[in-house]
C-alpha beads as a LAMMPS data file, in Angstrom:
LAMMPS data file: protein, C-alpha beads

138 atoms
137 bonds

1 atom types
1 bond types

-500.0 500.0 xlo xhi
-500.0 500.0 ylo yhi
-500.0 500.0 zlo zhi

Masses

1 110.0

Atoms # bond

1 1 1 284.073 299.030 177.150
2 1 1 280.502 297.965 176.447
3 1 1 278.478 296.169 178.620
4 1 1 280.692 294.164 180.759
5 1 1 283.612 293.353 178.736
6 1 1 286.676 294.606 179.946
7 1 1 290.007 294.689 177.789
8 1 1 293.218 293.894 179.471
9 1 1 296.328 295.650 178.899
10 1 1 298.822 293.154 177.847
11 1 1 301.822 295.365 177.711
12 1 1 301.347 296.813 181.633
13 1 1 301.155 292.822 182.650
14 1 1 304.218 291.536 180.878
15 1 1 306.186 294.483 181.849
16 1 1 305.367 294.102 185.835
17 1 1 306.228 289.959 185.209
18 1 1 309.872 290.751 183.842
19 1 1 309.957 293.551 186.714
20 1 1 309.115 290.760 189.283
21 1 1 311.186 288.111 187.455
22 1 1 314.506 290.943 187.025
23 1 1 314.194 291.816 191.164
24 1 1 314.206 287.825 192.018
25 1 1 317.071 287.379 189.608
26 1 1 318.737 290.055 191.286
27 1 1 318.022 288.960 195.140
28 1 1 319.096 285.567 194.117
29 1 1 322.839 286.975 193.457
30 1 1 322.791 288.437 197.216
31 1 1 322.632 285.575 199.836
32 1 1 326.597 285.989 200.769
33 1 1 327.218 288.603 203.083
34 1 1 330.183 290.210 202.462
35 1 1 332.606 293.132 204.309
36 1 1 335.172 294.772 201.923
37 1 1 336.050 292.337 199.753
38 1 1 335.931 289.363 202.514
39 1 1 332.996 287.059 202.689
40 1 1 331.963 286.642 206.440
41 1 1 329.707 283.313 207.169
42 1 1 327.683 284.406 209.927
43 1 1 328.453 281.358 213.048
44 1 1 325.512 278.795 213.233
45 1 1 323.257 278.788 215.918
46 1 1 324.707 276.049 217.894
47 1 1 327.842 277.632 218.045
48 1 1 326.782 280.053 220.207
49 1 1 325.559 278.540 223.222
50 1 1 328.444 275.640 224.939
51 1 1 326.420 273.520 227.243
52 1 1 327.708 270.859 229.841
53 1 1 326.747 268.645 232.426
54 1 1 327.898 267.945 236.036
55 1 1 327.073 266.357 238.987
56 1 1 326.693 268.205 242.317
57 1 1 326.551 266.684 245.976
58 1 1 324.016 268.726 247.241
59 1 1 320.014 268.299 246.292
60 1 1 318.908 271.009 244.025
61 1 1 317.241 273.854 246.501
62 1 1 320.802 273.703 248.452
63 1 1 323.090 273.496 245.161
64 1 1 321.122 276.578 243.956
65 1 1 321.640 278.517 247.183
66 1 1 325.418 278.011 247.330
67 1 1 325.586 278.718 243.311
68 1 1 323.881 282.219 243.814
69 1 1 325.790 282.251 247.112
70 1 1 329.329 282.259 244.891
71 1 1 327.922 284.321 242.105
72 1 1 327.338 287.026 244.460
73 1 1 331.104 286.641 246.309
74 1 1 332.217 286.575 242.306
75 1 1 330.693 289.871 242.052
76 1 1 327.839 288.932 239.736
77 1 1 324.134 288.167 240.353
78 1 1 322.250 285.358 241.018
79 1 1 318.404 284.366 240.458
80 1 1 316.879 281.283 241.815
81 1 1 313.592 280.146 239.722
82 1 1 311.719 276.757 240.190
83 1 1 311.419 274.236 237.533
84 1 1 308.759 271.632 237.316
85 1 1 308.006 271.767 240.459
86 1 1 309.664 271.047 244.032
87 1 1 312.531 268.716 242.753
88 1 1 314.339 270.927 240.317
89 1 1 315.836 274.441 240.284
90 1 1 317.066 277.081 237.883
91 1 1 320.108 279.247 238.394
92 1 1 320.669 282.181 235.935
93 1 1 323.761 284.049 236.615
94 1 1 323.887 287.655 235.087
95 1 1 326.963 290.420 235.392
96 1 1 324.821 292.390 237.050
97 1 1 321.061 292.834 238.310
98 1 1 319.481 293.439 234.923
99 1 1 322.600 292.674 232.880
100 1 1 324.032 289.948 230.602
101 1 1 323.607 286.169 231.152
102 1 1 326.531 284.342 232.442
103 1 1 325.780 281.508 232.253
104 1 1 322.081 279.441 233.589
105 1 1 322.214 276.070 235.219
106 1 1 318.625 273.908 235.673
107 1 1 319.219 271.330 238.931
108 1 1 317.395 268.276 239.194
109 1 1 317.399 265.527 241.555
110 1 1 320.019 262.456 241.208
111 1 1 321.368 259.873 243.523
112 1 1 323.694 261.789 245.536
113 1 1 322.481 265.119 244.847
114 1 1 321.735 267.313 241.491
115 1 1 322.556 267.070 238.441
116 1 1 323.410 270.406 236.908
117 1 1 323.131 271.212 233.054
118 1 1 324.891 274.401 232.314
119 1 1 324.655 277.003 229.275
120 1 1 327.017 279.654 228.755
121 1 1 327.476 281.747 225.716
122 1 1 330.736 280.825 223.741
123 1 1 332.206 284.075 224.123
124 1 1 332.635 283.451 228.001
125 1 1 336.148 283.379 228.802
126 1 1 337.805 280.431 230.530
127 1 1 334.499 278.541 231.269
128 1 1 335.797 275.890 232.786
129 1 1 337.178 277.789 236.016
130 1 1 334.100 279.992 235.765
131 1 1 331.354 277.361 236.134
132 1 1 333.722 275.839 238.924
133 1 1 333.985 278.792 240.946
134 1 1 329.828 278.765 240.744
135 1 1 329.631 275.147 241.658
136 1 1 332.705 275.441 244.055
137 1 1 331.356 273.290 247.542
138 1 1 327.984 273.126 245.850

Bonds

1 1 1 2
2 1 2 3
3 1 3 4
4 1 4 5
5 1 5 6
6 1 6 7
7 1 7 8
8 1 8 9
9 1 9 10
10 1 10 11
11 1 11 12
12 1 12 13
13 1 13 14
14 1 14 15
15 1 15 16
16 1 16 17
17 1 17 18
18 1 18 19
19 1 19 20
20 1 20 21
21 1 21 22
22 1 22 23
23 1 23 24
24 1 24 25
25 1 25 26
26 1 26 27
27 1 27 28
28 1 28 29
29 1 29 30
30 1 30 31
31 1 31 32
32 1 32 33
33 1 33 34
34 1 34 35
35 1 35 36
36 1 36 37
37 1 37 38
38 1 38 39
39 1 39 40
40 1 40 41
41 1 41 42
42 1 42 43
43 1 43 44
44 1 44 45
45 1 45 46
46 1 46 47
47 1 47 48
48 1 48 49
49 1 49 50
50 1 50 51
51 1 51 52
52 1 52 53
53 1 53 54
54 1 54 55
55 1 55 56
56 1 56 57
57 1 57 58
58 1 58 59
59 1 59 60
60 1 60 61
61 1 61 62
62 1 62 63
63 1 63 64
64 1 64 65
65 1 65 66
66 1 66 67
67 1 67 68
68 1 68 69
69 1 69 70
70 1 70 71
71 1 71 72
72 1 72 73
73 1 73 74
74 1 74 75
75 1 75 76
76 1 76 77
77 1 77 78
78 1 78 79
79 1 79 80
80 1 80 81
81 1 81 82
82 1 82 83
83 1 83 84
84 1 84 85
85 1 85 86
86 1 86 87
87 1 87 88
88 1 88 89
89 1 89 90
90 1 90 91
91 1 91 92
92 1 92 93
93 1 93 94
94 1 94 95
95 1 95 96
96 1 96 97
97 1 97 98
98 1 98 99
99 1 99 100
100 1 100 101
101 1 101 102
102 1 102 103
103 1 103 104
104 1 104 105
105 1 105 106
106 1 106 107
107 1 107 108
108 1 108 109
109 1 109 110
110 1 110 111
111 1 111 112
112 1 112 113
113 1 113 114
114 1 114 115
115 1 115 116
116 1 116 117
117 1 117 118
118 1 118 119
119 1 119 120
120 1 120 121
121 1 121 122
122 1 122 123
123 1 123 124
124 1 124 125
125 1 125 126
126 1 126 127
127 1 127 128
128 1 128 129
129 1 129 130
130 1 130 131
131 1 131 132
132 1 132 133
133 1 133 134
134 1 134 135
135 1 135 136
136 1 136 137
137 1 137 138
């Protein structure tokens, strides 16, 4: 090199281009996941979570009491949290203390009481009589 001219290897550039271009190539082949000789499609994110609505007859503060009232005679746990203010509650039932969610309800204020909107994983089994032994005289 004299006085400020630099030579570029050619050879080391081209070679670390087809390196980059061979790994892409390669990655490109591996967006299925597959088990064995099965390919498994991994469940969408919306499949995961089942929501629902419902109405209850008592105003939010009281429906959340008597939900965490039931979750605790089902043998789960119960925690009260307030949303937006005085008007609307959240319910988040867990299997225990510090365990798994159950399912979580947010109460607001409707004509003749709350509404409740309920999530539950999907994997909960028999929903339906679950989330109406929470609400049960709520």
């Amino acid at each position: 090199m004299a006085h400020g001219v630099q030579t570029i290897r050619g050879s080391g550039r081209i070679s670390g281009w087809l390196a980059l271009v061979a790994a892409f190539a390669a990655l490109n082949g591996c967006s299925t996941f597959t088990l064995g000789e099965t390919s498994v499609q991994l469940p969408a994110q919306t499949d995961v979570l089942e929501r629902s609505r419902m109405q209850l007859v008592k105003p939010p503060q009281a429906a959340a009491e008597c939900i965490a009232e039931n979750a605790r005679a089902a043998g789960v746990a119960a925690q009260m949290l307030p949303l937006y203010g005085y008007e609307s509650v959240g319910v988040v039932v867990t299997s225990r203390i510090a365990g798994d969610h159950v399912a979580v309800f947010t109460l607001t204020r409707s004509d003749g009481g709350a509404r409740a909107e309920t999530t539950t994983y999907a994997g909960v089994p028999d929903r339906e009589a679950l989330l109406r032994q929470l609400t049960q005289g709520c």
